[in-house]
N, C-alpha and C positions, 0 to 999 in steps of 0.2 A: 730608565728602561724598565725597572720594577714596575715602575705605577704607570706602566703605556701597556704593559706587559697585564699586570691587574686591572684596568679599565677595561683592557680587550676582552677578557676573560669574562668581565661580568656584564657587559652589552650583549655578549655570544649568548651568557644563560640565562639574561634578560628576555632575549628577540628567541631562543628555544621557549622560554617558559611561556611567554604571549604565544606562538606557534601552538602550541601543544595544545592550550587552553581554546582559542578559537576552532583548531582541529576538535575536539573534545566538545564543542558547542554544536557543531555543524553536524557533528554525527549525528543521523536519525535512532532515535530510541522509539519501541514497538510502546505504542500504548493502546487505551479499548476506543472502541469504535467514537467517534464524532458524534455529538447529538442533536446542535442546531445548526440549521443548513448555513451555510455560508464557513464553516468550521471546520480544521482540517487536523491529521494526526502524521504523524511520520511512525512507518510498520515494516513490516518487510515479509514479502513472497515467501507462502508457507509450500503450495503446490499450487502446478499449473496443471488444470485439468480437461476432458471432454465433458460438455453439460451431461451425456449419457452414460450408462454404462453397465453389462452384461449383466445377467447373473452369475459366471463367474468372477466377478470385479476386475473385468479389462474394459479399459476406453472405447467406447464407439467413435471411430473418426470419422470427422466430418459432423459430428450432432452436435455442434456449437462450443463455444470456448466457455469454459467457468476457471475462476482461481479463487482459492483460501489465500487468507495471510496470518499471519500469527498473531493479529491482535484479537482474532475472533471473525472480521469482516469474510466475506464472499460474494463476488461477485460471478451474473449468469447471463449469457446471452444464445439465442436460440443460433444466431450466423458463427462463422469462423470471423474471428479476430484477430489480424498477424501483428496486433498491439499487445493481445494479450499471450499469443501462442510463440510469442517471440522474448518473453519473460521468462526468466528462471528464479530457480527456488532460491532462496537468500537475499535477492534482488532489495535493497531497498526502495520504498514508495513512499509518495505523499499519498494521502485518501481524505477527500474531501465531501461531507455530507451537502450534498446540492438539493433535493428533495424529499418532503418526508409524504406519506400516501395522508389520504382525509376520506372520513366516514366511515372509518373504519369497524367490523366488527371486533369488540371486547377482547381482548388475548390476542389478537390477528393482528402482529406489527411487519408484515410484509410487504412488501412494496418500496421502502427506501432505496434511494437513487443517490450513487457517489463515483464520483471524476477520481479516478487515481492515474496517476504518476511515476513511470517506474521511472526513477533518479539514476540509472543506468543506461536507458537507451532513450529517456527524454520522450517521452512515448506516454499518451493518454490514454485515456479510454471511458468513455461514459456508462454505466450500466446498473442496473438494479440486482438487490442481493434476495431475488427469488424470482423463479419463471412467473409467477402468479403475482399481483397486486392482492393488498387485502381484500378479502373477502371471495377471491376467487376461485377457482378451481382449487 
């Protein structure tokens, strides 16, 4: 009875400790942005924003969806987004670098283009992390 008693015991803190360990794996951890396309990072939803906004610092509704994340990234799009505008703060995301801009002027790296993933509502979203491609505007 002892050692049915003791095997149970330690298959239980066996089959916990693999649990714990794969939980522990699966969690997305915030890292810096992705750098060659096809590359992806797990981050998580810093704010979900309007691309616009006052000069007293309130949102313009309706001027387009933008989000921070806490790895650094941000993405911006001129339309409303209910992929993006249906995201909340802490959200964990994949963020995937899928494009990087070409010809760029010297210093001017805007224009990158990354597929994120909010691991919450399984919701995509394609978009570039500035209004402007390099060299633009």
């Amino acid at each position: 009875m002892r050692r049915w008693l003791l095997y149970t015991g330690l298959v239980t803190a066996l089959f916990v400790s693999d649990t714990a360990a794969a939980q522990a794996a699966a969690t997305p951890r915030d890292s810096s942005l992705p750098t060659r396309p096809g590359t992806c990072v797990f981050t998580h939803v810093k704010s979900v924003e309007e691309r616009l906004s006052d000069g007293n610092r309130q949102w313009v509704a309706g001027s387009g969806s933008a989000i921070a994340l806490t790895n650094g990234g941000y993405q911006v799009s001129y339309d409303q987004l209910p992929e993006v505008d249906n995201t909340h703060s802490g959200d964990p995301v994949m963020m995937c670098l899928v494009a990087l801009p070409s010809n760029c002027p010297r210093g001017d790296d805007r224009g990158k283009v990354y597929t994120t993933t909010d691991l919450r509502t399984m919701k995509s979203w394609t978009l570039p992390d500035s209004e402007h491609e390099c060299g633009g505007a």
